[in-house]
C-alpha positions as CSV (number, residue, x, y, z in Angstrom):
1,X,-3.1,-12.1,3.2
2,X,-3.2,-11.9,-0.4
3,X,-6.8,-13.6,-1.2
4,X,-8.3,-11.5,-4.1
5,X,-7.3,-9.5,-7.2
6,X,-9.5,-7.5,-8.6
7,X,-8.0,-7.7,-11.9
8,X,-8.8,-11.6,-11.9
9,X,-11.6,-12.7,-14.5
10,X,-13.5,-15.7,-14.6
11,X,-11.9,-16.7,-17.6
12,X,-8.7,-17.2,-16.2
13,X,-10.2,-19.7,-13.4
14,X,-8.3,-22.7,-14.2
15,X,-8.7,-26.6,-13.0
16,X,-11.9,-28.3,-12.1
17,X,-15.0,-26.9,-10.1
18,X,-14.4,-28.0,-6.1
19,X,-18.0,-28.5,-4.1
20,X,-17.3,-27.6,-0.6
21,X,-19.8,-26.8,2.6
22,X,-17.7,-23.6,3.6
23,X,-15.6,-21.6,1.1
24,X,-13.1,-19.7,3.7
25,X,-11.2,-16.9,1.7
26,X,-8.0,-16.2,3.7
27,X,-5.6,-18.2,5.3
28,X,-5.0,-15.6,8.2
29,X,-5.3,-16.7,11.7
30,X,-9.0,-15.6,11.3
31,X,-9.6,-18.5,8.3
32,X,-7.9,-21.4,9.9
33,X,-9.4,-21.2,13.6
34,X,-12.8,-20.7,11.6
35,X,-11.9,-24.1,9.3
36,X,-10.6,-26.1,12.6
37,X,-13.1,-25.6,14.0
38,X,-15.4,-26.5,11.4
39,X,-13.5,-29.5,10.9
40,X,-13.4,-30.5,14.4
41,X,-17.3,-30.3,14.1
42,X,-17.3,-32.9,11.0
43,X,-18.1,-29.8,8.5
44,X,-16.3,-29.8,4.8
45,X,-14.6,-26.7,4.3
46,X,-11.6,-24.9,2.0
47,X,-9.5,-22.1,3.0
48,X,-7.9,-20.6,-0.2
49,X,-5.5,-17.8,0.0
50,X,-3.3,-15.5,-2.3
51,X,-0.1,-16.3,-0.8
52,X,2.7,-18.7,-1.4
53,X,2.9,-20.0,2.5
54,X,0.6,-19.9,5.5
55,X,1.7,-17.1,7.2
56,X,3.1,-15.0,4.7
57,X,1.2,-11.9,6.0
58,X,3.2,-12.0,8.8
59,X,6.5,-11.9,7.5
60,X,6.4,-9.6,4.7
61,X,5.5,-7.2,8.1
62,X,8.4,-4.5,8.8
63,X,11.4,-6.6,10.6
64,X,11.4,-5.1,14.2
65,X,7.6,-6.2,14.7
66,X,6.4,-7.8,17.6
67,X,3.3,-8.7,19.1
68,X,1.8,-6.4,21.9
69,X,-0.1,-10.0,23.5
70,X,2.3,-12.7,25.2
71,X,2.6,-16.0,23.9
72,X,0.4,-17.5,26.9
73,X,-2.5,-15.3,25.1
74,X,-1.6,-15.7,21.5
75,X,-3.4,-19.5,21.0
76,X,-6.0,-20.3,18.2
77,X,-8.0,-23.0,19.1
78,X,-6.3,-26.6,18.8
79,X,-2.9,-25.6,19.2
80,X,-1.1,-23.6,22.0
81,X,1.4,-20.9,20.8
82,X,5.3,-22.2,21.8
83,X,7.4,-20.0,23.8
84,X,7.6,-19.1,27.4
85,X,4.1,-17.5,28.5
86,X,5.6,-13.8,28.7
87,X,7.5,-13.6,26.0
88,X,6.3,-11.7,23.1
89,X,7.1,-13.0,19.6
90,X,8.2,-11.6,16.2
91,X,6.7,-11.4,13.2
92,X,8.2,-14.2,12.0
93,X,7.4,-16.4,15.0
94,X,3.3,-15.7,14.1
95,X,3.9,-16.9,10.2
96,X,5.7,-19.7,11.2
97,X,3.2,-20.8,14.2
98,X,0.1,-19.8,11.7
99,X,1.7,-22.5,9.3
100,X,2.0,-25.5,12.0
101,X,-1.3,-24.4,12.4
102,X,-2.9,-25.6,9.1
103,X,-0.1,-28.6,8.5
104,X,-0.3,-30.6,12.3
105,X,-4.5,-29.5,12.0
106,X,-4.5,-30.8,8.7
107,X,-6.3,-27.6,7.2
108,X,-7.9,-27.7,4.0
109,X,-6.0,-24.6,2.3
110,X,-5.4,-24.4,-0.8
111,X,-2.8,-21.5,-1.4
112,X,-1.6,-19.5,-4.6
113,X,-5.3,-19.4,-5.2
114,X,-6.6,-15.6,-5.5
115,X,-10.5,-14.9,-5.8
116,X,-11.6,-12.7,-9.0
117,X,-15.4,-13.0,-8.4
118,X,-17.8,-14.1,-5.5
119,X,-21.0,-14.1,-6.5
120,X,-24.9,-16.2,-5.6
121,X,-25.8,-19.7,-7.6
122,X,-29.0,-21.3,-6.7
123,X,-29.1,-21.2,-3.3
124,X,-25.6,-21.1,-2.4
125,X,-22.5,-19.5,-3.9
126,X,-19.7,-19.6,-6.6
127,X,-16.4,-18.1,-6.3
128,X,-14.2,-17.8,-9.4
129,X,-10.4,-18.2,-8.3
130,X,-7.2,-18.4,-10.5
131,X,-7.2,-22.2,-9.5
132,X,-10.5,-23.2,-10.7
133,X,-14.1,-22.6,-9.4
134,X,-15.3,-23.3,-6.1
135,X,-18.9,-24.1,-5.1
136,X,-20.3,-23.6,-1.8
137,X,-23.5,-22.9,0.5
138,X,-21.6,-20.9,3.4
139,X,-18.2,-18.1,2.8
140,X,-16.4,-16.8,5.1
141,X,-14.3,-14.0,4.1
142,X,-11.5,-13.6,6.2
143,X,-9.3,-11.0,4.5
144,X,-8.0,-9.1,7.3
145,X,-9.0,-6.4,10.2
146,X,-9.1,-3.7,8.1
147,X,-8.6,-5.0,4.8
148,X,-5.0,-5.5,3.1
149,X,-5.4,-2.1,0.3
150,X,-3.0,0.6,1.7
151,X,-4.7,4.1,2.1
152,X,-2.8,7.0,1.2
153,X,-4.2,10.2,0.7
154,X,-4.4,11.7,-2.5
155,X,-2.0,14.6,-2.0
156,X,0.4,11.8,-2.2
157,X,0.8,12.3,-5.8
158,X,1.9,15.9,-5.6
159,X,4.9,14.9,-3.6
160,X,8.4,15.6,-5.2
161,X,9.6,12.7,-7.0
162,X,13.1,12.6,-5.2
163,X,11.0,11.6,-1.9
164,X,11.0,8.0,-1.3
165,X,7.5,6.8,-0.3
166,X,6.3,3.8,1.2
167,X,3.7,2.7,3.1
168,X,3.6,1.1,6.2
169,X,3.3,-2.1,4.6
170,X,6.0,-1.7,2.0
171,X,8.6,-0.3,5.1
172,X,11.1,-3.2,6.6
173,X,14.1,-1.8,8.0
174,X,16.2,1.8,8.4
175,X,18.3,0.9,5.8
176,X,15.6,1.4,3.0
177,X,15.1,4.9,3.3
178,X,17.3,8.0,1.9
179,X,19.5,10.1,3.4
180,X,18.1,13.1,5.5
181,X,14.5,13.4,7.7
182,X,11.7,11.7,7.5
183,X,8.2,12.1,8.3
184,X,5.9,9.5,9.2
185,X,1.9,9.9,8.7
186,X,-0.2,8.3,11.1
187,X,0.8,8.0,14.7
188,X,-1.6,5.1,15.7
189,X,0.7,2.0,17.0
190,X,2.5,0.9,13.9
191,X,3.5,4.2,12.8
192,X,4.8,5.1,16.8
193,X,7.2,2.1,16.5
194,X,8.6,2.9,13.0
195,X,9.0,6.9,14.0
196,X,10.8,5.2,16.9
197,X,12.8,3.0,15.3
198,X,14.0,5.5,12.9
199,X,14.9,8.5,15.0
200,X,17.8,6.5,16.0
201,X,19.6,7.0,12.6
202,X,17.9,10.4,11.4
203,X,15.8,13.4,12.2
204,X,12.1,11.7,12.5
205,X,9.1,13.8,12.7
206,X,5.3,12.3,13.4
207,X,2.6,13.9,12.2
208,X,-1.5,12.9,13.0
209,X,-4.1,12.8,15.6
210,X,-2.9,11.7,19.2
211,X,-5.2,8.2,19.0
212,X,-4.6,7.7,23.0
213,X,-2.3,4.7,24.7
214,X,-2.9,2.5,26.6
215,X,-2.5,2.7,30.3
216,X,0.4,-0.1,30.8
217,X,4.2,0.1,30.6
218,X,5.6,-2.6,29.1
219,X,8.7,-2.1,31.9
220,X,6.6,-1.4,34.7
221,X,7.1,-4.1,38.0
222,X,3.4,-4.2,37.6
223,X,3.2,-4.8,34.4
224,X,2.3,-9.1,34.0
225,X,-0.9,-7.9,36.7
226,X,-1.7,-5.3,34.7
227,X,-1.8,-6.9,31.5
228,X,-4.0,-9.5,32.2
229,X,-6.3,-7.3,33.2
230,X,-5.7,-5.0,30.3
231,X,-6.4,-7.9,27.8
232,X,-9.8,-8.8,30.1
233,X,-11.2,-5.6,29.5
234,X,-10.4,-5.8,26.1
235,X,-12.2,-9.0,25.5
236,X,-15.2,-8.8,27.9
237,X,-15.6,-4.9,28.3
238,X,-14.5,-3.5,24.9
239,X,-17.4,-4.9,23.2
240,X,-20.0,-3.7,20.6
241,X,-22.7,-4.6,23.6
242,X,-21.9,-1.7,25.8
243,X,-21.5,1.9,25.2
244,X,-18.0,2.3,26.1
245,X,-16.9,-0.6,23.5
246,X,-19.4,1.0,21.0
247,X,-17.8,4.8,20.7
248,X,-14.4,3.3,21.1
249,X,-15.3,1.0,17.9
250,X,-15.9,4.2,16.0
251,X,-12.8,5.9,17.0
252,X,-10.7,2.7,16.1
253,X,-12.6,2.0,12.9
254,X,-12.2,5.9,11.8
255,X,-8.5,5.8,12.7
256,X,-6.9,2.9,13.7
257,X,-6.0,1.6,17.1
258,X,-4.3,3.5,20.1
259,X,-0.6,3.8,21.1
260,X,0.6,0.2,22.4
261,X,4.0,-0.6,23.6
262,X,5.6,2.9,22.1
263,X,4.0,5.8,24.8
264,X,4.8,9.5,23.9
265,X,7.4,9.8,26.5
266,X,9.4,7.4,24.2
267,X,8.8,9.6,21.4
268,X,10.1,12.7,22.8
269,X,12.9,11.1,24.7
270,X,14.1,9.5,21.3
271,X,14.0,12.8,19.8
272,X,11.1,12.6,17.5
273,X,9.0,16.2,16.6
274,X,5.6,15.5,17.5
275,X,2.8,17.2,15.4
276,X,-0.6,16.6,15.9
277,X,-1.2,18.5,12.9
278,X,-2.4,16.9,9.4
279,X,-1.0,16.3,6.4
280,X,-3.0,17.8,3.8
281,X,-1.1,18.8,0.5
282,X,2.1,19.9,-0.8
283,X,4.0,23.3,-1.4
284,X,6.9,22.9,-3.8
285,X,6.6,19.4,-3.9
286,X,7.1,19.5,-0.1
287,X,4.1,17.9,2.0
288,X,2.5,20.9,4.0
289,X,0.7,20.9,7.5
290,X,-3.0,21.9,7.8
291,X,-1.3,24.5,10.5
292,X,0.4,25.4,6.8
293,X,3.9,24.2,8.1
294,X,5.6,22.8,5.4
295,X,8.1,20.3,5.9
296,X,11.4,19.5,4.3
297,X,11.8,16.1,4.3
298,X,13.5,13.2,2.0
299,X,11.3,10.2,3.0
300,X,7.6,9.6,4.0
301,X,6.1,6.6,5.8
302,X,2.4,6.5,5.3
303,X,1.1,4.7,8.5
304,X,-2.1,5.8,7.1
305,X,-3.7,2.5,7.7
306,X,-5.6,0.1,5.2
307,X,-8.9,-0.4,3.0
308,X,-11.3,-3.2,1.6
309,X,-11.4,-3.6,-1.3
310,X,-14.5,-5.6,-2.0
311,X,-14.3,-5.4,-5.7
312,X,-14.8,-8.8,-6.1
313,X,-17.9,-9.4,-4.3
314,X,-21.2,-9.3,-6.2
315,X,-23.0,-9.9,-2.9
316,X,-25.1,-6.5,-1.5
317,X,-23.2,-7.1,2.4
318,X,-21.5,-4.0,1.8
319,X,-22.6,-0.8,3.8
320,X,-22.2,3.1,1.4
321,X,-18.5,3.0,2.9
322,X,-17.4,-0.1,2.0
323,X,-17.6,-2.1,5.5
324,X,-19.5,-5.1,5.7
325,X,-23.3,-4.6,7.1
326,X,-22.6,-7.4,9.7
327,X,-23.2,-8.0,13.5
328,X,-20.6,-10.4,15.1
329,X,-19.5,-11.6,11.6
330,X,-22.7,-12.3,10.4
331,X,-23.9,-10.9,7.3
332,X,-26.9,-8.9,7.7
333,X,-28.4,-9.0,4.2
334,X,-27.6,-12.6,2.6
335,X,-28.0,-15.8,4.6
336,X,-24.9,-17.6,4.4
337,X,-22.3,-14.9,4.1
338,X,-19.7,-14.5,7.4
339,X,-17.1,-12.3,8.4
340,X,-14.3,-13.2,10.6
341,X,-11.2,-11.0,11.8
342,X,-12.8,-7.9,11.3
343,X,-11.8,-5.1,13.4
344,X,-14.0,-4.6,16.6
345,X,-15.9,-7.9,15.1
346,X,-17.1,-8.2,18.8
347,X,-14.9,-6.4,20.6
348,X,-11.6,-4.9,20.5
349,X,-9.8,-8.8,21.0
350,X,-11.6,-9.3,17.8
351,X,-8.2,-8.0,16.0
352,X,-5.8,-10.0,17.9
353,X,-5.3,-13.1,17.9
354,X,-6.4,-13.9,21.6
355,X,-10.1,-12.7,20.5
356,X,-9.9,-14.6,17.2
357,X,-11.2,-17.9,18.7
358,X,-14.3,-16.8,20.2
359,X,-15.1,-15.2,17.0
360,X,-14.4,-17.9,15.1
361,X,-16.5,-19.9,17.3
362,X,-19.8,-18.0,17.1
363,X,-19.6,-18.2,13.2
364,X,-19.0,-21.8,13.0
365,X,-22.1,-21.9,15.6
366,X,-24.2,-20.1,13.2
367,X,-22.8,-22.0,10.2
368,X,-23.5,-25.4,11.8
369,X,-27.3,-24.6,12.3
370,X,-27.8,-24.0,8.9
371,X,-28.7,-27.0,6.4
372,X,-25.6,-29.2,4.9
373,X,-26.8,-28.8,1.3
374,X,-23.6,-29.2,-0.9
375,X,-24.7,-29.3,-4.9
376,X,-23.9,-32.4,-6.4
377,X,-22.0,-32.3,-10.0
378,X,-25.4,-33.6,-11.5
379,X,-26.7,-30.3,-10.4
380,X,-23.9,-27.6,-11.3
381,X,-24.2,-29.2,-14.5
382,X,-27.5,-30.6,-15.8
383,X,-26.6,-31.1,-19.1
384,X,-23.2,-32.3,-19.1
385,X,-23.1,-36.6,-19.9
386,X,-21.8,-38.3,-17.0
């Protein structure tokens, strides 16, 4: 989702003020569970969002992208995902569903509508947006697992200019890259199925920390048993309530999720060079190994993963690193501030969208208890003639 811009001012906010109960910043699976089901509870709320169409976030993913959940475990609240139950669906698929979503709900989202400043007022909240100002006593912000800034180390900037970059996020097809190898930085799930999918066509290497996989193969006789169970554990046992979810929520928060569908048997059968080594600078414009192997390469994928960027928010929510101080999506420092889609919000379901619901549901719990107590225009503006 593209919700915020940093280099937005409040003098570019444009349109009238909006007075709303619950300001929901993202129109990611997260954002519209959280407003139906806020709705559904008789609640005002508005989702605004960055992007031109519900679901954009989805398809501006790399094309060969599917989900690792089956469509029998992919429903948001209020709507069952189409498709036969154990088929998985493409990127495309998710944007499109995400979109029915909000239109046969009848979501309040308001879209091509980026947020330059959140900040307090009175005892509620104002959020300057290119489409106006927004008023509101509860926000969720709902921006995305991990945040939507691509991290790329800095010795990216010492690369030779004749190397094509891209992140993970900026990668699509094959066809984009150059002629020659390629090396691919990151080897948590994303960057497995793009080394993959590209050592078909050219010499691949992955480089980064073995993250672990997960026990299931997606080919296996066992595998529809298995799976269930596998997505159980993941959203009853994998929580932030008992140790085992805890550590793994450090691991996955310091460097992204484990090896899904791609296992490294694929890897190595498909030909790709498997380093567990780092990337950590550049020799002759070449990026070098912290084993000191330098590699000669004319593309790099960065599956380096993703950042917050919170620049926006004049709220103190935020811990020294930049992650929200929260428990469960709750904001731990400013009554009235909520998280939802973080990664590991609850538990490891908390970043897909079978684990989005519950989530979603525990906020709008918390958001219901508190006191409906909307502004009025009389008092956002005391001195203006009516």
């Amino acid at each position: 989702m593209s919700t915020t811009d940093p280099d937005t001012t409040t003098e570019a906010s444009t349109g009238p003020d909006h007075l709303t109960d619950t300001l929901i910043i993202g129109a990611g699976q997260a954002g519209l569970a959280t407003a139906h089901l806020l709705t559904e509870a008789g609640r005002d709320c508005l989702v605004v969002d960055g992007s031109h169409r519900v679901g954009d976030n989805w398809r501006h993913q790399y094309d060969s992208l599917t989900l690792y959940s089956p469509n029998a475990w992919n429903s948001l609240p209020g709507l069952a995902f189409p498709g036969a139950a154990w088929d998985f669906p493409g990127k495309d698929e998710v944007g499109d569903y995400l979109e029915q979503y909000a239109e046969q709900l009848g979501l309040p989202v308001r879209l091509d509508t980026r947020v330059g400043h959140l900040g307090r007022e009175g005892s509620g909240f104002r959020a300057e947006t290119s489409t106006g100002a927004v008023h509101s006593q509860n926000v969720v912000i709902a921006t995305g697992s991990f945040g939507r800034t691509p991290s790329v180390p800095d010795c990216a900037a010492d690369l030779d200019p004749a190397i094509l970059q891209l992140h993970s996020s900026q990668y699509r097809r094959p066809g984009q890259l150059r002629e020659g190898p390629v090396l691919v930085v990151g080897a948590a799930h994303s960057g497995c199925d793009i080394a993959l999918e590209l050592a078909a066509s050219r010499p691949t290497t992955l480089a980064g920390r073995d993250p672990g996989q997960i026990p299931v193969s997606w080919d296996s006789p066992g595998f529809r048993v298995a799976m269930s169970v596998l997505l159980q554990v993941q959203r009853h046992v994998m929580t932030r309530r008992t140790p085992v979810g805890r550590r793994q929520r450090q691991d996955v928060l310091a460097h992204g999720g484990p090896m899904l569908r791609v296992k490294r048997a694929d890897l190595r059968d498909a030909g790709v060079t498997r380093t567990h080594a780092r990337v950590v600078g550049t020799v002759g414009g070449q990026p070098q190994l912290d084993d000191g192997t330098v590699l000669e390469v004319a593309n790099v994928i960065w599956a380096t993963g993703f950042r917050h960027d919170y620049s926006w928010l004049d709220l103190p929510v935020l811990d020294e690193t930049g992650w929200p101080r929260e428990f469960r999506g709750v904001a731990q420092d400013v009554e009235g501030v909520f998280f939802c889609g973080l990664s590991y919000q609850y538990a490891f379901a908390s970043m897909l969208l079978h684990g989005v619901g519950r989530d979603a549901d525990y906020l709008v719990r918390r958001i219901l208890a508190r006191p409906v107590a909307v502004p009025t225009r009389r008092q956002l503006h005391p001195n203006r003639e009516e």
